[in-house]
C-alpha positions as CSV (number, residue, x, y, z in Angstrom):
1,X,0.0,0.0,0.0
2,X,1.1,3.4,-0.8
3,X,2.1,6.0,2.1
4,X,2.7,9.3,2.1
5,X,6.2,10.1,4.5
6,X,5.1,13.5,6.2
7,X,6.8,15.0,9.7
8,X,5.7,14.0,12.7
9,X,4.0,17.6,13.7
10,X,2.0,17.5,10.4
11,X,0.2,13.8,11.1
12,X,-2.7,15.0,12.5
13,X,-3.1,17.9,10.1
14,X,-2.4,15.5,6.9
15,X,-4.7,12.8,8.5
16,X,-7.7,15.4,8.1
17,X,-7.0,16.1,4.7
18,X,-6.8,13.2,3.3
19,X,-9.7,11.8,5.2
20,X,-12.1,15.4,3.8
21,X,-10.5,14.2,0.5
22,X,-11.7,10.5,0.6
23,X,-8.0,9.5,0.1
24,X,-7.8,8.0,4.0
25,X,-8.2,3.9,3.7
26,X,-10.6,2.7,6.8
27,X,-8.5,1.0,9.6
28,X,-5.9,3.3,8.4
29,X,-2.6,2.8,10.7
30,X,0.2,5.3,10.8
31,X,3.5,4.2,11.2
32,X,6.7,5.4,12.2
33,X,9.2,6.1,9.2
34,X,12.4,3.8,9.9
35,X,14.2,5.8,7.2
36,X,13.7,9.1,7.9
37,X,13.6,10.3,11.6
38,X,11.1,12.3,12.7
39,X,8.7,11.3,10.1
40,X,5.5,9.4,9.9
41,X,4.5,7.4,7.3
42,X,0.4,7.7,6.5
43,X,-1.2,5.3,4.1
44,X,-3.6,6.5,1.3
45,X,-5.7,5.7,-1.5
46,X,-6.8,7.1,-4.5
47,X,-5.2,10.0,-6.5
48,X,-3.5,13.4,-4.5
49,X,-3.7,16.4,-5.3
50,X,-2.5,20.0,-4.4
51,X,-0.2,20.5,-1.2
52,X,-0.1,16.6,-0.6
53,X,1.9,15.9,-4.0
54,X,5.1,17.7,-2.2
55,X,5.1,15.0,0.0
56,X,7.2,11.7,-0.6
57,X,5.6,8.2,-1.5
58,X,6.4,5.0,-0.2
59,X,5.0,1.8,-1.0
60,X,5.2,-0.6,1.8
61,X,3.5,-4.0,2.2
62,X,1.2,-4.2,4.8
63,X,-0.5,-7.3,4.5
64,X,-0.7,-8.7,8.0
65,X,1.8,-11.8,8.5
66,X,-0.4,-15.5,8.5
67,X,-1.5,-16.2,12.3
68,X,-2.2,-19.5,11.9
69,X,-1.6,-22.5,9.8
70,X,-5.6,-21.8,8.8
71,X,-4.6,-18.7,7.1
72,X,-2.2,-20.5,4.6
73,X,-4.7,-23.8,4.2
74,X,-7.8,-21.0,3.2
75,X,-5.5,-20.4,0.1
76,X,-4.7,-23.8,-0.5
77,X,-8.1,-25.1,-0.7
78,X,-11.5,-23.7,-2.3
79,X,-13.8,-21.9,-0.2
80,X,-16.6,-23.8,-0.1
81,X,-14.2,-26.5,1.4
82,X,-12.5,-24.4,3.5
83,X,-15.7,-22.7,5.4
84,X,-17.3,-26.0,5.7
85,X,-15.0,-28.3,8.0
86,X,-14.2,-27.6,11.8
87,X,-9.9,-27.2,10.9
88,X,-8.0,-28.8,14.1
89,X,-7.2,-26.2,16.9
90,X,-4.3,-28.3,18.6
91,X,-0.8,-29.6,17.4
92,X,2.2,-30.6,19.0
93,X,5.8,-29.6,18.4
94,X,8.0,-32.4,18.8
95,X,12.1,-31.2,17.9
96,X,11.3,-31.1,14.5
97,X,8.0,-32.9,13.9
98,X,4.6,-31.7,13.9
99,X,2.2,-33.8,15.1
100,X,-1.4,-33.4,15.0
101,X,-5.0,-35.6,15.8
102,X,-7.2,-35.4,12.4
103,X,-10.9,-36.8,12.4
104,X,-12.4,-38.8,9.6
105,X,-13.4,-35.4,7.9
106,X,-10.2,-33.4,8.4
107,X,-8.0,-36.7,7.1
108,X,-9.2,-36.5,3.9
109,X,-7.4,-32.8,3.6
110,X,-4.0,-34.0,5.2
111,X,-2.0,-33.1,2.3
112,X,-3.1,-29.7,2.4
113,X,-3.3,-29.2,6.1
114,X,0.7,-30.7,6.3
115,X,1.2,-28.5,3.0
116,X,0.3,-25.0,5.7
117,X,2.0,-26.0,8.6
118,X,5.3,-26.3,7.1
119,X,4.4,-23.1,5.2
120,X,3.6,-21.9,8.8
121,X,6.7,-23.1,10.2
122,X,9.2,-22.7,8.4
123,X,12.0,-24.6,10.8
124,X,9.1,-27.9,10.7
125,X,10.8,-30.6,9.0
126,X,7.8,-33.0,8.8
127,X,4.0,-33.2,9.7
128,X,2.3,-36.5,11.2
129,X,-1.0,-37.5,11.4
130,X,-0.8,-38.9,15.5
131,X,-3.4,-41.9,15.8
132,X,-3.2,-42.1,19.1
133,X,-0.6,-44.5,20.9
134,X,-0.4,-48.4,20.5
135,X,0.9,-51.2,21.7
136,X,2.8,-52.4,25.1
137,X,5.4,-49.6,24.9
138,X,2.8,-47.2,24.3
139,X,4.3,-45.5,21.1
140,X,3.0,-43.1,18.3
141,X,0.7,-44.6,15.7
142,X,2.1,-41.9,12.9
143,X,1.1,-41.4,9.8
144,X,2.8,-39.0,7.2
145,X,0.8,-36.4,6.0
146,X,3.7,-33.9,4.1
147,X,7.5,-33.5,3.8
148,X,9.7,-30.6,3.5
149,X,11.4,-30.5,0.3
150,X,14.5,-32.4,0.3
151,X,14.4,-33.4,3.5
152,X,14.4,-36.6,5.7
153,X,10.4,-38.0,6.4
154,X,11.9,-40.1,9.8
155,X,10.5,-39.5,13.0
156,X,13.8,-40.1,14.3
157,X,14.5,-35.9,15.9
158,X,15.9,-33.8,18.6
159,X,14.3,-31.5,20.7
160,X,15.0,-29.5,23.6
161,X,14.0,-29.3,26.7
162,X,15.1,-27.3,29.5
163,X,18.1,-26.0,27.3
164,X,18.9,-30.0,27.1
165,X,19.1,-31.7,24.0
166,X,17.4,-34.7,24.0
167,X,17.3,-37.3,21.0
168,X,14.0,-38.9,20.2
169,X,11.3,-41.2,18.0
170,X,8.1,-40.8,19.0
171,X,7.0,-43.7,16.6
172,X,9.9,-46.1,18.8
173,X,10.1,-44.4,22.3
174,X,7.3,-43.0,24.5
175,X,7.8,-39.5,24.7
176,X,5.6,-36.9,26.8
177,X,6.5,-33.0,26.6
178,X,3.0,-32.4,29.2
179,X,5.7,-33.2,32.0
180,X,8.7,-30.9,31.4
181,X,7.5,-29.1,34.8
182,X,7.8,-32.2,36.7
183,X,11.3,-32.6,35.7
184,X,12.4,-29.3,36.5
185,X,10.5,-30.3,39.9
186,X,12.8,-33.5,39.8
187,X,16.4,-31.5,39.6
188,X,15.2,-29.2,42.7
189,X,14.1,-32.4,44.6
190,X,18.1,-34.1,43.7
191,X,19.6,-30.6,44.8
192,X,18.0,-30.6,48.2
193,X,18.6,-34.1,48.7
194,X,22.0,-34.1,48.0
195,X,23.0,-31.4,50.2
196,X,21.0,-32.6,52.8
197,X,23.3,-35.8,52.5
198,X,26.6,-33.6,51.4
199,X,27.4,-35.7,48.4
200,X,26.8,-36.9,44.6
201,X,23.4,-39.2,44.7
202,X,23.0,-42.3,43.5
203,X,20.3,-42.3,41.4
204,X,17.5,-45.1,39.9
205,X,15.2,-44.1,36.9
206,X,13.4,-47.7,36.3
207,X,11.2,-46.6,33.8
208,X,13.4,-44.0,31.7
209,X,12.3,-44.1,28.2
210,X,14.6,-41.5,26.7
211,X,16.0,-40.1,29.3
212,X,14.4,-37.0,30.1
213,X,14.0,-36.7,33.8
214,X,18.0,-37.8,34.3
215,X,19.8,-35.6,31.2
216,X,19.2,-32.4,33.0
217,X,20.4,-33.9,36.4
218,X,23.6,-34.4,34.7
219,X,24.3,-31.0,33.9
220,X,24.8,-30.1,37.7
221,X,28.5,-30.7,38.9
222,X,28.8,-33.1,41.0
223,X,24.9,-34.1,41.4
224,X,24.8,-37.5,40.2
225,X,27.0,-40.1,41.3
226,X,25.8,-43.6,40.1
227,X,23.3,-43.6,37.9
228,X,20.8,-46.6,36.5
229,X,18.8,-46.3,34.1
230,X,16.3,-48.8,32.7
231,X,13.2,-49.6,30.5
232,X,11.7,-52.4,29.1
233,X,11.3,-51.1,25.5
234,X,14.5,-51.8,23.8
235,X,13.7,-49.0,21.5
236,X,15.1,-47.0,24.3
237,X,18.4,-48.7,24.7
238,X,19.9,-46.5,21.9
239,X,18.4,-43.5,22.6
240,X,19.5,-43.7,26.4
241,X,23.2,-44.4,25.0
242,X,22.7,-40.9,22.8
243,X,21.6,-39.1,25.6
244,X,23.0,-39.9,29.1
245,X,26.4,-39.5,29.2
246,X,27.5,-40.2,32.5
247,X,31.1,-42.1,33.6
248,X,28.7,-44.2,36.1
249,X,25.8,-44.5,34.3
250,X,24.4,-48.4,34.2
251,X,21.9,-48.6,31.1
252,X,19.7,-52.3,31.1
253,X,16.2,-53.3,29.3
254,X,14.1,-55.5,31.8
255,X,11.1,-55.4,33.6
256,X,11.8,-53.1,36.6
257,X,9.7,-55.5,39.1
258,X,12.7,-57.5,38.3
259,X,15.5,-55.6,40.2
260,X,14.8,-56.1,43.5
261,X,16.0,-59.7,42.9
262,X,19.6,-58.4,42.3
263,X,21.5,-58.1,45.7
264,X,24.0,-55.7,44.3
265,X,21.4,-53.4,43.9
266,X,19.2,-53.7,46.9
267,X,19.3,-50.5,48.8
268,X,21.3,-48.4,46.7
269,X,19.6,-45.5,45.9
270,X,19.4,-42.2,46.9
271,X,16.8,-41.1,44.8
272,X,14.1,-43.3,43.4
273,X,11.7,-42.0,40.2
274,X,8.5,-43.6,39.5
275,X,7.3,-42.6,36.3
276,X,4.9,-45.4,35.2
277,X,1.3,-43.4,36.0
278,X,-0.9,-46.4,35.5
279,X,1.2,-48.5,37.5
280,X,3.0,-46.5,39.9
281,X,1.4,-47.5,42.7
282,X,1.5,-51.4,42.4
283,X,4.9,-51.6,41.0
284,X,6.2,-49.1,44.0
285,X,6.4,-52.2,46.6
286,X,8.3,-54.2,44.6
287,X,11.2,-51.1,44.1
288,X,11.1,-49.6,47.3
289,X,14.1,-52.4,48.4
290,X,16.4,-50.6,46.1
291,X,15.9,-47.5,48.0
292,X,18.0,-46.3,50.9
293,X,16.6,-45.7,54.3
294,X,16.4,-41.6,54.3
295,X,16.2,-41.9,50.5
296,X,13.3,-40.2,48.5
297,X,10.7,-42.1,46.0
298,X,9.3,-39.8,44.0
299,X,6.3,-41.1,41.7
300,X,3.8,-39.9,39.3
301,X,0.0,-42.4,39.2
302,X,-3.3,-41.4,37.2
303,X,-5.8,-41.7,39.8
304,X,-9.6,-42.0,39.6
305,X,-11.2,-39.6,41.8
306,X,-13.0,-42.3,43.3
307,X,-9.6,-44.0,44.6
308,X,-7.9,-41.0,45.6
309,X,-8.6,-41.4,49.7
310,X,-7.6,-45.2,49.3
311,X,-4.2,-44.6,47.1
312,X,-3.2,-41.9,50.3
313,X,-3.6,-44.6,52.9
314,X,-2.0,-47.6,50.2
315,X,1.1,-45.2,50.1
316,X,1.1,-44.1,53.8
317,X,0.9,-47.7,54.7
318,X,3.7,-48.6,52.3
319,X,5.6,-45.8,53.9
320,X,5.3,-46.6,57.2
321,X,4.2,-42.1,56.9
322,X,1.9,-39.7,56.1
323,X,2.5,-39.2,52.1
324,X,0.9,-36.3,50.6
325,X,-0.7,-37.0,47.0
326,X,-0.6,-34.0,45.1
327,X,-3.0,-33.6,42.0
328,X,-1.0,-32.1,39.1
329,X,-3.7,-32.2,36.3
330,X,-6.6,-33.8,34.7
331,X,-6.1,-36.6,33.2
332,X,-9.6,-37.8,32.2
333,X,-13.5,-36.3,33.0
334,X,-12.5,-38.7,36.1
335,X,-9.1,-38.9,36.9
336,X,-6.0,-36.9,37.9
337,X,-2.5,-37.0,37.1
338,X,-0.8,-37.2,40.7
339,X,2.5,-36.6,42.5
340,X,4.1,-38.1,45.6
341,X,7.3,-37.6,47.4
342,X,8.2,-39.6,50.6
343,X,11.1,-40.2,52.4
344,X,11.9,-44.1,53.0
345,X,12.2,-44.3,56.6
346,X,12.4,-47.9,57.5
């Protein structure tokens, strides 16, 4: 659009002008002139005439940047297409990927809808269509909906998290970014405890997938002293290799309920993590032997509302204490996503 550059003292006087002369666009916005100091810069339509030819003409684009991924796809498909189907509201960035839910209706457009995010985002390498997860492991169903030109369609990325880089497959590896604030809970809950105790902890993540809760442990000096790590997707083997990199660091694959058959490893622990929330509180017996007396569990368990009096007094009684359940978020119309963290005291 076209802009007349006038000084600043003028903009009012040139704004009424133009406006008695039909020459003012509705909506009209002045800006400031980057070039010239002191100047405004006052768009216009139409022909001028008389003393608004002395002033100088600019023509700047003003064409409001996209908002949305929508605002691409409503040029990408027709109209009648576009105004007729409810276009999904929710996406998730993982590293690289984009990964998004699509309902019988909205699949059939995938193509296109893939086709605006990566116009949308420009550093997006690929877009998925996320069918929800599957299997034991509890991985990504994913579908490809649309490449970036030249570039790789895996699933295989990095993202970061917490200023940590942390390597990832969403379609191999379970992979939540909903609970970045618990880790960041995790690292305060290591620093406390370890200077309560005045030393490195030793550390026990049965149920690590990639890695997440212990990667930005490691990057406090002298925080983490033995470390084991374990899941039973072997999936995860490589990606814990990739992204714990600890001189102590024990990496295995079995099933966690396993480990308290291992002498070497009964009561070793400092710090105990419990992240398997539909299990967390019937697995927790059978790994509270690896935990230290005056070591800390700390778990996360999806609760029904229903069960949440009976899960306090399960823990307190496994505890031999009071443990305080605290509700994080909703999981379901029914259930919450909980937190504990209890000392081990017998």
């Amino acid at each position: 659009m076209q802009h007349l550059s006038v000084p600043s003292a003028e903009t009012e006087k040139i704004l009424q002008t133009l406006q008695s002369g039909g020459n003012l666009p509705e909506s009209a916005r002045v800006i400031t002139n980057p070039d010239e100091p002191g100047h405004r810069l006052i768009p216009f339509i139409g022909i001028l005439a008389g003393d608004l030819l002395e002033y100088q003409v600019h023509e700047i684009d003003t064409k409001p940047s996209p908002k949305s991924y929508r605002d691409h796809l409503q040029h990408i498909l027709p109209v009648e297409i576009f105004e007729s189907i409810d276009w999904p509201t929710r996406h998730e960035f993982i590293g690289d990927l984009i990964l998004i839910k699509l309902d019988e209706m909205q699949r059939q457009y995938g193509t296109e809808i893939a086709q605006a995010f990566l116009h949308q985002h420009t550093r997006v390498r690929a877009v998925f269509e996320d069918r929800g997860v599957t299997g034991q492991f509890r991985v990504r169903d994913l579908f490809l909906l649309g490449v970036r030109n030249g570039e790789n369609p895996t699933t295989h990325t990095f993202l970061t998290e917490g200023g940590h880089k942390i390597a990832v497959d969403p379609s191999k590896v379970y992979y939540s970014s909903r609970l970045s604030t618990e880790r960041e809970g995790t690292l305060d809950c290591a620093r406390r405890l370890s200077v309560e105790l005045g030393r490195p902890l030793s550390i026990c993540d049965p149920y690590a997938g990639v890695g997440p809760s212990i990667v930005p442990l490691l990057s406090e000096p002298d925080l983490v002293g033995e470390l084991f790590v374990n899941d039973m997707n072997p999936a995860t083997t490589d990606f814990l290799k990739m992204n714990i990199k600890h001189p102590n660091v024990t990496i295995e694959c079995t099933d966690a309920r396993q480990l308290k058959q291992r002498d070497e490893l009964s009561e070793s622990f400092d710090l105990l993590l419990m992240n398997i929330p539909h299990d967390t509180i019937s697995h927790l017996p059978e790994l509270l032997p690896l935990l230290r007396k005056g070591g800390i569990v700390r778990g996360w368990a999806v609760i029904e509302n229903s069960d949440f009096e009976s899960a306090s007094n399960y823990l307190t009684q496994i505890l031999g204490h009071n443990v305080n359940i605290e509700i994080r978020r909703s999981y379901s119309a029914t259930a919450n996503l909980c937190r504990f963290e209890a000392k081990k005291t017998d």
